[in-house]
C-alpha positions in Angstrom: 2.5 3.9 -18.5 5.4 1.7 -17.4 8.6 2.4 -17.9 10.2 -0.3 -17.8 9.9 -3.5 -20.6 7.6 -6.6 -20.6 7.6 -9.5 -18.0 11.3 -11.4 -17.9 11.3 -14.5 -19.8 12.5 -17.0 -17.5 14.0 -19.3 -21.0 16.6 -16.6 -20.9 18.4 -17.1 -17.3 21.1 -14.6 -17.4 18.7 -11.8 -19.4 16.4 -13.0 -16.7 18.8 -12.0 -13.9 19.7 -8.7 -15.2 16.1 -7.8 -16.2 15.3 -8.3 -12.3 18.1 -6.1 -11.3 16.7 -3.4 -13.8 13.3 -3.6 -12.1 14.2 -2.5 -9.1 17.4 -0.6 -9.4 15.5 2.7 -9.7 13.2 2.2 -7.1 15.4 4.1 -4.6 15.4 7.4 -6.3 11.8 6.4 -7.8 10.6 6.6 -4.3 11.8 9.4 -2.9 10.8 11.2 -6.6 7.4 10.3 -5.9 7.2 11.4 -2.0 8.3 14.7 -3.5 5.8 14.4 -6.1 3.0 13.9 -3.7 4.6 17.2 -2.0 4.1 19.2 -5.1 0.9 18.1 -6.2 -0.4 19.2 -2.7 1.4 22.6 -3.2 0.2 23.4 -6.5 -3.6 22.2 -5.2 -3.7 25.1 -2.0 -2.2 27.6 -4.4 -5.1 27.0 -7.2 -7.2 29.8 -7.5 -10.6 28.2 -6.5 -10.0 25.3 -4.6 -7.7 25.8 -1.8 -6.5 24.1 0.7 -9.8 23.7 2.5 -11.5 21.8 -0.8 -12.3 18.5 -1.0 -9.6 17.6 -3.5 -7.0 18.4 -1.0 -8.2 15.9 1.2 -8.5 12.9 -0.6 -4.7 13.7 -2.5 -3.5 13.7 1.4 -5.6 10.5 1.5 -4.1 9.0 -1.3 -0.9 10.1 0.2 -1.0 8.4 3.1 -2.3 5.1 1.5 0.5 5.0 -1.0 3.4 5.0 2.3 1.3 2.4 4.2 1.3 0.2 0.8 5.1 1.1 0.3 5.7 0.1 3.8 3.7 -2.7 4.1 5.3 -3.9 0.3 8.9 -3.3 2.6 7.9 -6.2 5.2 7.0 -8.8 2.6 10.4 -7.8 0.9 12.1 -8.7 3.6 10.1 -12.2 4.3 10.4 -12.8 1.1 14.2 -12.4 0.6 14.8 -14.6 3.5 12.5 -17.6 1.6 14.3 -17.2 -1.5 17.6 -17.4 0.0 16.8 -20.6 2.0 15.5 -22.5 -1.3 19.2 -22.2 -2.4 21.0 -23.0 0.9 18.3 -25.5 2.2 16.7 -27.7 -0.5 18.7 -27.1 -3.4 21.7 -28.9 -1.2 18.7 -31.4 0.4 18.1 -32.5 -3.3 21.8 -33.7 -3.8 22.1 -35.1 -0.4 22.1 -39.2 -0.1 21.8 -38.6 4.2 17.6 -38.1 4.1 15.1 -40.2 2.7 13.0 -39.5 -0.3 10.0 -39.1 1.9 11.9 -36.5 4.2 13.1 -34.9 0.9 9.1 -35.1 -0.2 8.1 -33.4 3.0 10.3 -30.8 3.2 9.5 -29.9 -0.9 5.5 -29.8 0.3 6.3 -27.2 3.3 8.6 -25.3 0.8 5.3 -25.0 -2.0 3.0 -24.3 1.0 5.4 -21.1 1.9 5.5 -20.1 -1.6 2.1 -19.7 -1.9 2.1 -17.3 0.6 4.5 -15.3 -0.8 2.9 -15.2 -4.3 -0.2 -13.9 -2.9 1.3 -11.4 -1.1 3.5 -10.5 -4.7 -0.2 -10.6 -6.4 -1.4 -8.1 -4.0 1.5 -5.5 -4.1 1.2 -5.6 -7.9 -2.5 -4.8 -7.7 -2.1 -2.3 -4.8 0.4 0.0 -7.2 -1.4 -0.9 -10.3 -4.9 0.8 -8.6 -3.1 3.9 -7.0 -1.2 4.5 -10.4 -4.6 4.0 -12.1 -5.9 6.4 -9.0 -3.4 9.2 -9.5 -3.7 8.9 -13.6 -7.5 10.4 -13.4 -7.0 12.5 -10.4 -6.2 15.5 -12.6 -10.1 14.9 -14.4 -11.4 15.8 -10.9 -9.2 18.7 -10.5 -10.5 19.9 -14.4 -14.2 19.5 -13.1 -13.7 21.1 -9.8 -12.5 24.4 -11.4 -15.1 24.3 -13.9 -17.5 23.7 -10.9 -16.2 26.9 -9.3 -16.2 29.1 -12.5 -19.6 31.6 -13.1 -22.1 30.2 -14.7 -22.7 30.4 -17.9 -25.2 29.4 -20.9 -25.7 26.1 -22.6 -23.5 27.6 -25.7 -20.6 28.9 -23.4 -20.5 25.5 -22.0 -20.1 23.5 -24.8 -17.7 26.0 -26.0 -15.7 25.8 -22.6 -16.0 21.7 -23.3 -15.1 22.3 -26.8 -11.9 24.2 -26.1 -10.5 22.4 -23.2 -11.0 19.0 -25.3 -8.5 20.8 -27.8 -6.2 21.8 -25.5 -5.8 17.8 -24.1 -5.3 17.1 -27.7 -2.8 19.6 -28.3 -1.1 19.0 -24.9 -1.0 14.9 -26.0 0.3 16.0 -29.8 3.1 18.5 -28.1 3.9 15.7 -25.7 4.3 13.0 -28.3 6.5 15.0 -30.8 8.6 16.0 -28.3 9.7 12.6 -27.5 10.2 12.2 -31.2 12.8 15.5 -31.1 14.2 13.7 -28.2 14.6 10.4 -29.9 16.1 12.5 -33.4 18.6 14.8 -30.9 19.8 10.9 -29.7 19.8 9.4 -32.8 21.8 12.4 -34.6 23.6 13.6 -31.8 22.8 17.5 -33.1 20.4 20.1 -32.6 17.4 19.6 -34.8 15.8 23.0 -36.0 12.6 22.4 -37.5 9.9 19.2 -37.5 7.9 19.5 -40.5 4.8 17.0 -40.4 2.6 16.0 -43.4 -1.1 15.1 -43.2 -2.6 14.0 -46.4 -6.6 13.5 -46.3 -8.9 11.5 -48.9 -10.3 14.9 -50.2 -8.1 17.6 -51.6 -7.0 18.8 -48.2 -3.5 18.4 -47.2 -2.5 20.0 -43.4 1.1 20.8 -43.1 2.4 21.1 -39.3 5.8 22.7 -38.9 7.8 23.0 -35.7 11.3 25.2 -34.9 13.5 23.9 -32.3 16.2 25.3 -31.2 18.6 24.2 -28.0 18.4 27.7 -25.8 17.6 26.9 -21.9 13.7 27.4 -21.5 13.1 31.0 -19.7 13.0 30.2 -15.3 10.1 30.7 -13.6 10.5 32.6 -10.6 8.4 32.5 -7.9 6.7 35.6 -8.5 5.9 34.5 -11.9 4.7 31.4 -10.5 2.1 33.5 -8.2 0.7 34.3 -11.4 -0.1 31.5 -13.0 -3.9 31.1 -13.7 -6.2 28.2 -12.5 -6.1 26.2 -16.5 -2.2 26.9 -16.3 -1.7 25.0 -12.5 -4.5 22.3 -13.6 -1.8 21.6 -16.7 1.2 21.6 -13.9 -1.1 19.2 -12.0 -1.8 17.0 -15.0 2.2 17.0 -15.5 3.1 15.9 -12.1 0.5 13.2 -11.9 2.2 11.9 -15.4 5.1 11.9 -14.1 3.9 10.0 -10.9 1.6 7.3 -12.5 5.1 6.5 -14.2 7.1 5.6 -11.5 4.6 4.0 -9.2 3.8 1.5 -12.5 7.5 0.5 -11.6 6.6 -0.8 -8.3 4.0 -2.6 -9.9 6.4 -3.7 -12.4 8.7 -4.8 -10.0 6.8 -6.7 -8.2 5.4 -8.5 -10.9 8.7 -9.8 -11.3 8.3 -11.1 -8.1 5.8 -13.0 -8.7 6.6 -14.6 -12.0 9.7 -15.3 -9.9 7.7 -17.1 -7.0 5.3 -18.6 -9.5 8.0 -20.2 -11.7 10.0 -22.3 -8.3 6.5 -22.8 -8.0 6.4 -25.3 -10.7 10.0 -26.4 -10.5 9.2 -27.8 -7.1 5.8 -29.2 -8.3 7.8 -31.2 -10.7 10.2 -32.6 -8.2 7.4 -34.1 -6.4 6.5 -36.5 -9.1 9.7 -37.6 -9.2 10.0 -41.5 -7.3 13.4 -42.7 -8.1 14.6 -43.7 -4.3 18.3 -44.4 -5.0 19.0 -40.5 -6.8 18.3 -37.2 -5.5 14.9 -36.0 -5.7 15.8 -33.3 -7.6 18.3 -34.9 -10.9 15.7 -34.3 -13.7 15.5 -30.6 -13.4 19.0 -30.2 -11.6 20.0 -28.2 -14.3 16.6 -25.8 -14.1 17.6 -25.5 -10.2 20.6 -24.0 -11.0 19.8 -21.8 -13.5 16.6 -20.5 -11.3 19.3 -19.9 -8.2 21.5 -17.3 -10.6 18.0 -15.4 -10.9 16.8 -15.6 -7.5 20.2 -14.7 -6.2 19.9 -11.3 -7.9 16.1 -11.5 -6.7 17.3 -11.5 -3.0 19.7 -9.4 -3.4 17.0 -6.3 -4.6 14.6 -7.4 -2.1 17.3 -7.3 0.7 18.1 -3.7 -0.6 14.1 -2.9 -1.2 13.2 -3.7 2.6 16.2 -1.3 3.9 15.5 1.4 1.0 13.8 4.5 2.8 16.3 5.0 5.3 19.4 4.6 2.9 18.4 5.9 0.0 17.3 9.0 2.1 21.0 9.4 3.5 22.7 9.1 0.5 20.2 11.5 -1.6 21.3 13.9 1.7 25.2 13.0 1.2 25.3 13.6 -2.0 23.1 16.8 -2.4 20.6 15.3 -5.6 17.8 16.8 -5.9 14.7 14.4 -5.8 12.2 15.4 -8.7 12.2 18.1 -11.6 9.2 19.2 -10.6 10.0 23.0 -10.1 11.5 25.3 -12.9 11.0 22.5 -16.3 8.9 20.8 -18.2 7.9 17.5 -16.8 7.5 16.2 -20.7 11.1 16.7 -20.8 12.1 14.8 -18.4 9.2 12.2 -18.8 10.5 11.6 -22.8 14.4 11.7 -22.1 14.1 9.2 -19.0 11.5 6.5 -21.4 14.6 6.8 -23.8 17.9 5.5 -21.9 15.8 3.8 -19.0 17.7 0.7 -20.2 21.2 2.2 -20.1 20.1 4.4 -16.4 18.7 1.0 -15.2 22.3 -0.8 -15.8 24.1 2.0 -14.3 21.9 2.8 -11.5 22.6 -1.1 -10.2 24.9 0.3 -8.7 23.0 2.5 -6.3 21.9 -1.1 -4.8 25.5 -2.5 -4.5 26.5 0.4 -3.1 23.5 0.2 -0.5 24.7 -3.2 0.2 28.3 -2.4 0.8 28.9 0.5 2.4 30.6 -0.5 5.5 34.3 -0.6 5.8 36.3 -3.8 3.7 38.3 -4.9 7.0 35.3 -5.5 8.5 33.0 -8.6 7.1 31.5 -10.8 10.3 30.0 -9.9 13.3 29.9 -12.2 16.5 26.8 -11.8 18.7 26.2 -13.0 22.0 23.4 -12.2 24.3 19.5 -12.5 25.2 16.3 -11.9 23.9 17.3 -8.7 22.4 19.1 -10.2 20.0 18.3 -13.5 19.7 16.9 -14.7 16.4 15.7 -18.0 16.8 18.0 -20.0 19.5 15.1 -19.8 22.2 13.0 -21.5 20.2 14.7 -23.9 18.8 15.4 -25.1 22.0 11.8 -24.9 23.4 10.7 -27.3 20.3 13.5 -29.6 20.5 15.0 -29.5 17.5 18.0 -27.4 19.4 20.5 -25.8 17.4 23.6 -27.4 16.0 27.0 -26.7 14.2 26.4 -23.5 11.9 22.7 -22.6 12.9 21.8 -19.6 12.1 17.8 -19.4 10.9 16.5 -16.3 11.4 12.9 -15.2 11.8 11.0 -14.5 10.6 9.0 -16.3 8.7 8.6 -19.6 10.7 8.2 -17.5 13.4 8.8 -14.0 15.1 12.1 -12.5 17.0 10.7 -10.8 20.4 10.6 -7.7 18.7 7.6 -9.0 17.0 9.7 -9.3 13.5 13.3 -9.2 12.3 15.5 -9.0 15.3 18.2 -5.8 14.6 20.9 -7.7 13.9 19.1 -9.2 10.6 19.1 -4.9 9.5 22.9 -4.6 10.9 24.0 -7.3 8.4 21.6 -5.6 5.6 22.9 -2.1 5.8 26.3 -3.4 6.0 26.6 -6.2 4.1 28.1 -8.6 6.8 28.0 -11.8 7.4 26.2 -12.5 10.7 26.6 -15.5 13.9 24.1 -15.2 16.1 24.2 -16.9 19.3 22.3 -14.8 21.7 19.4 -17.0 23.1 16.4 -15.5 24.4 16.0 -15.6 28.3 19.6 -15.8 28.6 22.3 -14.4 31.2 25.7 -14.1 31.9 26.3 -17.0 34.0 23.6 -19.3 35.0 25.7 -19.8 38.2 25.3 -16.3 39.4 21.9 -15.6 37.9 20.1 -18.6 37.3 17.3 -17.9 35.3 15.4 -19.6 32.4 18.5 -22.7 32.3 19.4 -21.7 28.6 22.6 -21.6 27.3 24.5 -18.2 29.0 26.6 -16.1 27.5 30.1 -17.3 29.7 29.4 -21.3 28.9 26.9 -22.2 26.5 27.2 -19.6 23.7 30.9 -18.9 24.2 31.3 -22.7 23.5 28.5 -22.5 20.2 31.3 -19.8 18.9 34.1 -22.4 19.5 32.4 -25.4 17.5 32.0 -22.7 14.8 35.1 -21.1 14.5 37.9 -22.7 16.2 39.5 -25.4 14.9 41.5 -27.8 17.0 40.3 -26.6 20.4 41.9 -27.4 23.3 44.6 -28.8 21.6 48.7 -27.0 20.6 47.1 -27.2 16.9 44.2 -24.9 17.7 43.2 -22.1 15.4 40.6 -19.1 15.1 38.9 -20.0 11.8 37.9 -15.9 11.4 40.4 -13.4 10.1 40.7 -11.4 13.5 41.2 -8.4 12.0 37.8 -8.3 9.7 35.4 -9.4 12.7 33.5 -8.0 15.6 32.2 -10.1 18.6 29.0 -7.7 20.0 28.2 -8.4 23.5 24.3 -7.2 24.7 23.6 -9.0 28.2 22.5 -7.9 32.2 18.5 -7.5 31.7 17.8 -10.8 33.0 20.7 -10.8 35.4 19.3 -7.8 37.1 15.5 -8.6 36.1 12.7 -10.1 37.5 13.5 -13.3 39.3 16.7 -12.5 39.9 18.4 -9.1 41.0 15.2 -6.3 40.9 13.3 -9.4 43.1 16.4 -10.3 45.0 16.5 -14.1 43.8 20.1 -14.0 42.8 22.4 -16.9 43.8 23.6 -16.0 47.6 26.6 -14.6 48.1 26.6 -12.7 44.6 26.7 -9.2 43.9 26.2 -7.1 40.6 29.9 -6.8 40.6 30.0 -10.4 40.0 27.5 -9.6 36.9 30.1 -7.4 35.6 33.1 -9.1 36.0 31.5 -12.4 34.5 30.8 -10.5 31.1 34.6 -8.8 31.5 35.7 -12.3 31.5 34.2 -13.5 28.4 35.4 -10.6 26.7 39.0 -12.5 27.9 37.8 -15.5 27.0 37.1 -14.8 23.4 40.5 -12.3 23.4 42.4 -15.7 24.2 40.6 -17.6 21.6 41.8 -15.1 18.8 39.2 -12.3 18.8 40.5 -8.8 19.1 38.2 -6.6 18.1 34.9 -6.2 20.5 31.6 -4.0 21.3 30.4 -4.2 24.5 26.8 -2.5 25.0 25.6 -1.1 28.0 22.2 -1.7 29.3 19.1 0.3 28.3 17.1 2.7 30.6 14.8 -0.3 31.5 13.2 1.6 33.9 11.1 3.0 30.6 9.4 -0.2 29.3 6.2 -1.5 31.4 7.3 -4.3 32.7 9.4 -1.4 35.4 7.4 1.5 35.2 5.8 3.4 38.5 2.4 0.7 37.7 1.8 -1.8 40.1 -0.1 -3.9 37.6 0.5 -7.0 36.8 2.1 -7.9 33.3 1.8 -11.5 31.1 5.9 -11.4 32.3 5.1 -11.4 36.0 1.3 -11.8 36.8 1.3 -12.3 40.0 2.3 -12.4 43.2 1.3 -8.4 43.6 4.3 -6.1 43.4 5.3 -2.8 44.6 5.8 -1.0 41.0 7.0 2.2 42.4 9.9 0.1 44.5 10.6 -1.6 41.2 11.2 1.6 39.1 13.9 3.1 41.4 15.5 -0.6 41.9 15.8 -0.8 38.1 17.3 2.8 37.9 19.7 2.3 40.6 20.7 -1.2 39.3 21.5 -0.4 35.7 23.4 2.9 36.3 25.3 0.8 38.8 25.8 -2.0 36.3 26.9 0.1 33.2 29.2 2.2 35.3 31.1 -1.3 36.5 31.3 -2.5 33.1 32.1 1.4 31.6 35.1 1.2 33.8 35.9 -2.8 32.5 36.0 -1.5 29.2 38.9 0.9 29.9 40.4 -1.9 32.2 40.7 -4.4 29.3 42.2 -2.1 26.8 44.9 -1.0 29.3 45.6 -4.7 29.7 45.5 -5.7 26.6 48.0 -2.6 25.6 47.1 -2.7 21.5 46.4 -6.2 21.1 43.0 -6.0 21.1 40.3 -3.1 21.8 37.2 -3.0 23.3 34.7 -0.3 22.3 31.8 0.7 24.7 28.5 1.3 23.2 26.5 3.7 25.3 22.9 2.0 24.6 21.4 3.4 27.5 21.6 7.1 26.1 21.0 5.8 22.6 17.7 4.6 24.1 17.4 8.0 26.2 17.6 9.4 22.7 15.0 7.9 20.7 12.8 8.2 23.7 13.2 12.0 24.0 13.3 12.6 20.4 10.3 10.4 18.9 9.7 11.6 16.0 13.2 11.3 14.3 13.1 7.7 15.0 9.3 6.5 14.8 7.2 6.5 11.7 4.3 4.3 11.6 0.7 5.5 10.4 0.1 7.0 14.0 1.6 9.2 16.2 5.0 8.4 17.5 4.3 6.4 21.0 7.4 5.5 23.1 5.3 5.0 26.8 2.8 2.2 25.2 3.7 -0.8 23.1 2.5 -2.5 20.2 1.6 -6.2 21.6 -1.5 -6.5 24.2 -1.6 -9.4 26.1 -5.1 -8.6 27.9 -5.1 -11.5 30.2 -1.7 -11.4 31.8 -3.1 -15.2 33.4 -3.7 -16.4 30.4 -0.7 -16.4 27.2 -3.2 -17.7 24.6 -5.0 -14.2 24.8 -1.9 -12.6 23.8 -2.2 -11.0 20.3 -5.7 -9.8 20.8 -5.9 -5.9 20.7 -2.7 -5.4 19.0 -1.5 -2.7 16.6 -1.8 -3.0 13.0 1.2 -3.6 10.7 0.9 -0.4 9.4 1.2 1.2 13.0 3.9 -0.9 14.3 6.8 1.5 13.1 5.3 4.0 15.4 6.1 2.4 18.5 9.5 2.0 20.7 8.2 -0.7 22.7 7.1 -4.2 21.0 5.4 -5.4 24.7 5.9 -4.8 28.2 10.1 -5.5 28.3 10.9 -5.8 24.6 12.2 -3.2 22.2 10.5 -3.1 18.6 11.4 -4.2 15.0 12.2 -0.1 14.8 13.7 0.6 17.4 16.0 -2.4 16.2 16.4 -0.7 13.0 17.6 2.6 14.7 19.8 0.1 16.9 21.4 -1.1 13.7 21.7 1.6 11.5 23.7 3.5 15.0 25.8 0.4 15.4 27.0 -0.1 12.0 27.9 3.8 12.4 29.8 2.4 15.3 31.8 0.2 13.4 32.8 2.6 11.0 34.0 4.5 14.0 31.7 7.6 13.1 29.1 7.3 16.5 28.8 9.6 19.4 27.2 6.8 21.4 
């Protein structure tokens, strides 16, 4: 049964927004309650006399398992898309409504895309619902088929003995039920009454001359502990009724994934309608939007909220699993009391734990350090978020851009790109300018012609940021002191087509490379930035693209190279590299003497890291891979073919490589969550 109350009413806007915040405030210790719930269950099911961790049962609970964390994951990656849609209704059409600088038919068009999205988004909130509605239903009955197994593996007996077997295990459920039931009501008195309540005394009066009289004696004394070795001893009915407990328990909290999700799509299904009704409106010389301005608004202060949970609900594994390990709590009563206990008491105050625990999110969503609230990034593919193609389909970015995808598209990790997650886990606010196929200096490198990191994006950052340019009344618009500028560039500067190849401008040499990004760092130090991160370039010599394999790859199909000559290039030109710029690093901070600091981020070992230690860092549906990668482009001749052969959504996560140059969405994730420790000042990288 659900814990938590009936659908929100969306009539009610501000009991609207806190009903969504109490939907999913929980869900952080919920989940990790119900991983170590799944743990249990499988415990008590090896250590059941007579079926063992070789039956049947154990299987398919291992099965259900598994298909519970690849709908929990799965549920994460729509949280994410979904929280970015939601929070572009309020910062994209909401202010296109009121705007008098498009037409009404632009205004129209843009609604239309915004209800075709939507749609995708409710289905996907649909299916969630349904997928934790069947495995709750799943887990509810599971303990039947444990009951029947046991009486499967008991000796036979007659037809009497059966029915009298049937007979008394019926009255047990009963009694187990009726125990349950006025327990909660002893919880619900000892709340009301704020004492210890001694006796129950129940009265049952029937239409004949019968009257049954049921008396219970409570007292407050700490149930007896069950040690281990007492626990050995527990017979097959006793486990069964441990079992039936934990599955309870269980059921519960995954109905508040369902629950939750539900919300969502109410949520999705309710802007929905709002934007359905702008679309009739026709009035040319007002904003498409006047007749249900003030609906707009109110939806916005519940889908603010809404983000906000999703935001947290997409990052919640890794955090929530830190701060249960900071802070010592232990996951689930499942050992040592009675799971009716904690089952009544938690259906009792779930309102008042809800409220509080809102604060679990918040504090998920700002943990990071207060003098520390923007960070600046510059770079390539690795980081871009949606420059490259913005450029490639004209629309080109302008003042303030900043989409990120996806969901109108993919980053080249095949999803977010990390600095999306290093925004999420530290609540900052992120500029991105990093453009995918990008260099230093397209005078030293020349590559792809997109903007570099010297010219192009440096001058993106000054129509952002600096007022007054070029002028005695120019100004840094950030608070030098609470941002970062993160620099990531060299793997196209030493790449194919350029260094690794030899096509480099003539006359230049890698220290060139170096000293172009050095200078930027001045660059921005003279425009007001003093605070910087400069990362060093990964072990490339590790993805495909460099490996020891001649063969040819969809990012350099042909003319037939010498792989092996490749690999060592690419070793010998990135230690080279990263040792010029380690040395920068210290160069700057001598030169700038305290006004200003560079900090180096050793990527390359970071990467060296995650490589040697897979399983720490990867955790898809499949082994941890970090010599393959996820997207197959079987035709290296042929683009269009790319996609076919891929891995499944569910396997992504176990993959360091996206394709044959390009880390994945978690290795970004690791990327982000060491960063943010790097701001804080608390990594060894």
């Amino acid at each position: 049964m659900s814990e938590t109350g009936p659908p929100p009413n969306y009539d009610d806007v501000t009991g609207s927004s806190d009903r969504f915040r109490e939907y999913f405030a929980t869900l952080s210790s919920d989940q990790l309650d119900i991983q170590k719930l799944f743990e249990t269950v499988a415990e008590r099911l090896r250590k059941t006399q007579g079926i063992g961790e070789t039956h049947p049962l154990c299987d398919e609970w291992n099965k259900l398992r598994q298909r519970h964390r690849l709908i929990y994951r799965k549920s994460q990656h729509n949280a994410g898309l979904c929280a970015r849609f939601l929070k572009s209704f309020g910062t994209v059409l909401v202010p296109l409504s009121q705007s008098n600088d498009s037409s009404l038919e632009h205004k129209k068009l843009m609604i239309s895309r915004f209800l075709e999205a939507i749609s995708v988004h409710l289905e996907a909130a649909k299916e969630h619902t349904v997928d934790f509605n069947e495995i709750s239903k799943e887990v509810e009955v599971f303990p039947l088929k444990v009951g029947s197994a046991l009486r499967e593996t008991s000796e036979p007996v007659g037809f009497l003995e059966r029915v009298l077997v049937w007979i008394e295990d019926l009255c047990a459920t009963i009694l187990k039920a009726i125990t349950r039931l006025i327990n909660d009501l002893l919880d619900v008195f000892k709340a009301a009454f704020q004492g210890p309540v001694r006796m129950l005394r129940l009265g049952v009066c029937t239409p004949g001359r019968f009257t049954f009289v049921f008396e219970m004696h409570f007292d407050d004394r700490p149930s007896k502990h069950i040690s281990d070795a007492d626990a050995d001893k527990k017979t097959a009915r006793e486990r069964a009724g441990e079992i039936m407990d934990d599955c309870d328990t269980l059921a519960s909290k995954l109905a508040a994934f369902e629950d939750a999700w539900h919300a969502v799509e109410l949520a999705c299904s309710t802007l929905s309608s709002d934007l359905e009704m702008a679309q009739t409106f026709s009035d040319t010389n007002a904003p498409v939007l006047p007749l249900i301005g003030q609906q707009l608004q109110s939806a916005e202060m519940v889908y603010t909220p809404l983000v906000e949970c999703l935001e947290a609900y997409a990052a919640m594994p890794e955090k929530a699993a830190r701060r249960r390990a900071r802070t010592g709590t232990a996951a689930s009563p499942v050992n040592g009391e009675s799971h009716h206990q904690f089952s009544s008491a938690r259906m009792l105050s779930v309102r008042v734990k809800r409220l509080l625990a809102l604060s679990s999110v918040v504090t998920m969503l700002s943990t990071v350090d207060a003098r520390i609230t923007n960070v600046v990034f510059f770079g390539d593919s690795y980081t871009d978020q949606s420059r490259a193609h913005s450029i490639s389909n004209g629309t080109y970015p302008g003042k303030d851009y900043q989409e990120i995808y996806p969901p109108a598209d993919t980053a080249a990790d095949g999803g977010f790109q990390w600095p999306f997650y290093l925004g999420l886990y530290g609540n900052y606010t992120i500029s991105n300018y990093a453009v995918g196929g990008a260099v230093c200096s397209n005078t030293l490198t020349p590559l792809l012609g997109v903007p570099d990191v010297s010219s192009g994006q440096l001058a993106w950052f000054v129509q952002d940021h600096v007022a007054h340019n070029g002028t005695t009344h120019q100004r840094l618009l950030l608070d030098p002191a609470s941002f970062v500028a993160i620099m990531w560039v060299g793997t196209n500067d030493v790449g194919i087509n350029n260094f690794v190849t030899s096509d480099q401008a003539e006359n230049v040499a890698l220290p060139d490379v170096a000293d172009c990004q050095l200078d930027t760092l001045r660059a921005l130090h003279a425009l007001g930035a003093r605070q910087f991160v400069l990362n060093s370039l990964i072990p490339l010599q590790l993805t495909k693209l460099y490996s020891n394999s001649s063969d040819p790859t969809i990012y350099y199909p042909s003319p037939p190279h010498n792989g092996t000559v490749w690999h060592r290039s690419m070793y010998n030109l990135v230690h080279s590299l990263n040792r010029m710029l380690s040395d920068g690093v210290r160069t700057l901070n001598e030169e700038w003497r305290g006004d200003g600091r560079v900090e180096w981020f050793d990527t390359y070992s970071f990467f060296e890291e995650m490589y040697d230690n897979p399983t720490q860092y990867f955790n898809g549906s499949i082994p941890a891979n970090v010599t393959g990668h996820c997207h197959q482009c079987p035709d290296p001749d042929d683009w269009r073919q790319c996609g076919i052969g891929d891995c499944t959504l569910e396997e992504r996560d176990s993959y360091m490589w996206w394709d044959e140059l390009h880390p994945s969405e978690q290795t970004g994730r690791n990327l982000a969550t060491e960063m943010h420790k790097k701001i804080l000042g608390k990594s060894k990288y």
